[in-house]
N, C-alpha and C positions, 0 to 999 in steps of 0.2 A: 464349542461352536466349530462347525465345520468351515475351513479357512480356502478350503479349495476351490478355482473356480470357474467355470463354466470354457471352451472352447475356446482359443481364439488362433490368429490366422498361425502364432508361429508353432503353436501344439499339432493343431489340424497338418503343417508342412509335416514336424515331425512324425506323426503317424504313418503318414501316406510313405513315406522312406524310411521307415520300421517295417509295414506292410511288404513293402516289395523286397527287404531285406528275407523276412520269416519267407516268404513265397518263393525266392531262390535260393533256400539252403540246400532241399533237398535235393531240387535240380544238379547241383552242384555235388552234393553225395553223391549222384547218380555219377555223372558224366565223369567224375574218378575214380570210380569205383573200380576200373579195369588195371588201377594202379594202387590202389587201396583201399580196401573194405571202407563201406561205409561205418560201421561198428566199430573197425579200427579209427577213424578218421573221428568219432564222435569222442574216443575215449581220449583222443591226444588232445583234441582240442577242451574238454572239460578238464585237463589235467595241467594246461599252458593258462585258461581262463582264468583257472582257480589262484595260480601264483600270484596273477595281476593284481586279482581281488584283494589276495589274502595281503599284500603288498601296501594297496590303495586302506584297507581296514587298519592296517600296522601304522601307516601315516595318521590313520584319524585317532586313534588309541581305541578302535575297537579289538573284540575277541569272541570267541567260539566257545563255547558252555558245553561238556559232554555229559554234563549231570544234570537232573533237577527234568522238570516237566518240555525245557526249552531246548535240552539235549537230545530227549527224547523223541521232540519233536525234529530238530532234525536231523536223527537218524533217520526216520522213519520216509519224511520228503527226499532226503538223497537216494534213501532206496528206490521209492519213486520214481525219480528225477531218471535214475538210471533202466530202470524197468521200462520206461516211455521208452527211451532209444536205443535199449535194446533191442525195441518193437520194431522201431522206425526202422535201425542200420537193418534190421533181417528181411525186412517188408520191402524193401529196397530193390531186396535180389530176388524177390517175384513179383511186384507189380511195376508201373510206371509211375514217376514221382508225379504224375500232373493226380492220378489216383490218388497216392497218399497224401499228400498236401491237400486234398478238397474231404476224403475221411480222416485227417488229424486235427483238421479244423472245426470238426462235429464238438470237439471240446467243453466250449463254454451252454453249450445245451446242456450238458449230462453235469455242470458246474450248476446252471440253474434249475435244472432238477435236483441235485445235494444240497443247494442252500435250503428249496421250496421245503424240504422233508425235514432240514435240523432247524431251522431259524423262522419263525411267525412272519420275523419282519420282511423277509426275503419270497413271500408267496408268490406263485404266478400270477400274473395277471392275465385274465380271457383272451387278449388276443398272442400274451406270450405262449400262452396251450398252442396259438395257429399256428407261430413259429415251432415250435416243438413236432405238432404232427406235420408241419412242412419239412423238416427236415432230416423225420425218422421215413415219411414216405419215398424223399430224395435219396435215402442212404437204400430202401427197398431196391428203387429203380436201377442205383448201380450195381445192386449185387443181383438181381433177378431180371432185370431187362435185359442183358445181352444178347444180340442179334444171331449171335454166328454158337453154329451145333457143339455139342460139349466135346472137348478135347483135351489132352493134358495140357497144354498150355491157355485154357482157358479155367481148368482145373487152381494152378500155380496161380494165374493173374489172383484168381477168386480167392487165394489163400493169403496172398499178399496186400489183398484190400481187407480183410479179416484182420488181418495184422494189426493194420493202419488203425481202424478200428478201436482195436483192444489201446494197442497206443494212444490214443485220444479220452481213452477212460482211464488211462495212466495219469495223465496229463489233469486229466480233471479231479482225479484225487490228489494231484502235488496239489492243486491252488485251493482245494479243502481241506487239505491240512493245514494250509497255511494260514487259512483266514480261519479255521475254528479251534487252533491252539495258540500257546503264546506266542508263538514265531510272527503272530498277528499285529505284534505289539512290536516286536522288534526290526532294527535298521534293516533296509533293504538288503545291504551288502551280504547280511549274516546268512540269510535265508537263501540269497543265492551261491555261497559260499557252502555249505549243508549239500545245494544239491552237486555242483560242481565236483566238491571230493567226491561224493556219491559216485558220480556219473565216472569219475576216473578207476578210482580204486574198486567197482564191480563191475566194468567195461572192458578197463586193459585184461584180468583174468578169463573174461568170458571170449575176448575175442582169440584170446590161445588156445581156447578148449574147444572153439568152434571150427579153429584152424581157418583163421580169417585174420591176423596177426600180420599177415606181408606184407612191407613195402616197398614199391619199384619206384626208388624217387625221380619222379617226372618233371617237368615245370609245374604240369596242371595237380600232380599233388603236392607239390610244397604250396602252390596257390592257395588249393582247395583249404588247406589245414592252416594257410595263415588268416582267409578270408574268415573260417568258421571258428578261430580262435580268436582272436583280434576285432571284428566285425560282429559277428551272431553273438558268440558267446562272452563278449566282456561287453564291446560298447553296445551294442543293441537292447541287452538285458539291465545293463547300468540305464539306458537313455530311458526305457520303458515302466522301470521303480519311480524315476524322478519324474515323471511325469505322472503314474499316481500318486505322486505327494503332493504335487500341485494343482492338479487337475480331478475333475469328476470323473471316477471310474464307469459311469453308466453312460457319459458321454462320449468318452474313449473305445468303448465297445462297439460303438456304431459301426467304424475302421474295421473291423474284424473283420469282415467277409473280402476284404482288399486281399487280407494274405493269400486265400486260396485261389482267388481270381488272376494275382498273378503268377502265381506255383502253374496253373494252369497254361497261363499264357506262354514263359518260360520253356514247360517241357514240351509243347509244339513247337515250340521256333526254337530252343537250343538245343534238341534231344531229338526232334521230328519224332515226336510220338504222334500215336493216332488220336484223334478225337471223334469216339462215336456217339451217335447220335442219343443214346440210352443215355451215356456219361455224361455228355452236356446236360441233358433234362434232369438228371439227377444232381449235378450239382450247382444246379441254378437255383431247383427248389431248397439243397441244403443251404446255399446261402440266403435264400431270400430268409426262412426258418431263422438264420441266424442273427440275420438284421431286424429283425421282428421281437426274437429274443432281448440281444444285446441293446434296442433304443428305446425300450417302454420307460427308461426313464427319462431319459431326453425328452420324448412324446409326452410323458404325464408333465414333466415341466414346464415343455410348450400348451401346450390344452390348460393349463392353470392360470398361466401368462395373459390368455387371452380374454377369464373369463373379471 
């Protein structure tokens, strides 16, 4: 029997400041990036988060399995895990984060199209299809609407929303691995621990070969790297496990479209990026897509409630 249960005010607070947590990460990659790659800054901080973890699992008398179907599994999520931001730290340095942040967050669409294909029980529902083509039409409009004549920097933006993108299909294959192998089964800590080394030990190499390795230690990058260590990458992802263990995951989802809404809001006001008119349209219908997606089962819940 399923023990978890339904929303209530002090989950809903939590969210909403997990939400705006996810929504200024990348903001924050950006805005130090002039003092340290974002790629560098992703690889230090999975590689400071992991200690914490690996710390926090050593106090519980957890451990890491490199053998057997569970090791497998995750090696395969930290490859993952790292491949995401790989995407992300490189997309950084051609688009605008309010862009990546609103195509990183296409994610859990391309999650409910992989469960729709492996699992019966997991099928779309009619108007989860509405969400779907709302939000493959909203990702059309950011990449095909743009107002102003084609130029190399219009070139780059386009390559780094491309990015974003592929990242967000990264991303959507970590949470399919996780939920259709054994890592499914196991403590949250491990799974995130899996992706953590991952992210350190194929990031720190990549960001030497990409010559993106430098640090100019600033205030705003030691900031940057304690907020995205400390902050994003241990308590953020520790608060967001325990909350699916207690909570309904389809209820939880609802929240989703917060993250990009405020990545968005952030890189206007901290970054003064521009917001054009194309971009807006397009990422209102990706979120609307996404809220359509992620609450069919909230909706089917309520519509059952009433009858």
């Amino acid at each position: 029997m399923d023990m978890r249960q339904a929303l209530d005010a002090r989950a809903m607070g939590i969210m909403v400041v997990l939400c705006l947590i996810w929504g200024l990460q990348q903001v924050v990659l950006k805005a130090a990036a002039p003092d340290i790659s974002p790629l560098m800054q992703i690889a230090l901080r999975s590689g400071v988060a992991a200690v914490l973890v690996g710390l926090l699992m050593a106090r519980r008398g957890e451990r890491l399995e490199w053998r057997g179907g569970t090791g497998r599994a995750g090696l395969l999520v930290g490859f993952l895990f790292a491949l995401e931001f790989l995407l992300v730290g490189e997309g950084l340095r051609f688009t605008t984060a309010s862009h990546l942040v609103v195509l990183l967050y296409t994610a859990p669409i391309f999650v409910a199209l992989g469960l729709h294909w492996k699992l019966p029980a997991e099928r779309l529902a009619a108007l989860q299809w509405v969400g779907v083509a709302l939000a493959f039409g909203g990702i059309a409009v950011t990449f095909l609407g743009r107002e102003q004549p084609a130029s190399q920097e219009l070139a780059t933006m386009l390559f780094g929303d491309f990015l974003a993108l592929l990242a967000s299909i990264a991303w959507a294959a970590t949470t399919l691995a996780v939920r259709l192998t054994p890592l499914a089964r196991e403590p949250a800590t491990k799974t995130l621990l899996y992706q953590l080394i991952g992210g350190f030990v194929l990031l720190t190499p990549a960001a030497f070969a990409l010559g993106e390795a430098g640090f100019n230690p600033t205030p705003l990058a030691w900031g940057s790297l304690l907020f995205h260590s400390l902050v994003v990458s241990f308590a953020s992802y520790l608060a967001w496990f325990w909350l699916l263990r207690h909570y309904l995951a389809s209820r939880l989802g609802v929240f989703s479209f917060l993250a990009p809404l405020f990545g968005v809001a952030f890189g206007v006001w901290l970054l003064g990026e521009p917001l054009e008119p194309n971009f807006l349209a397009g990422a209102l219908l990706v979120m609307s897509g996404i809220v359509l997606v992620s609450s069919w089962g909230w909706l089917k819940a309520r519509l059952a409630g009433t009858r």
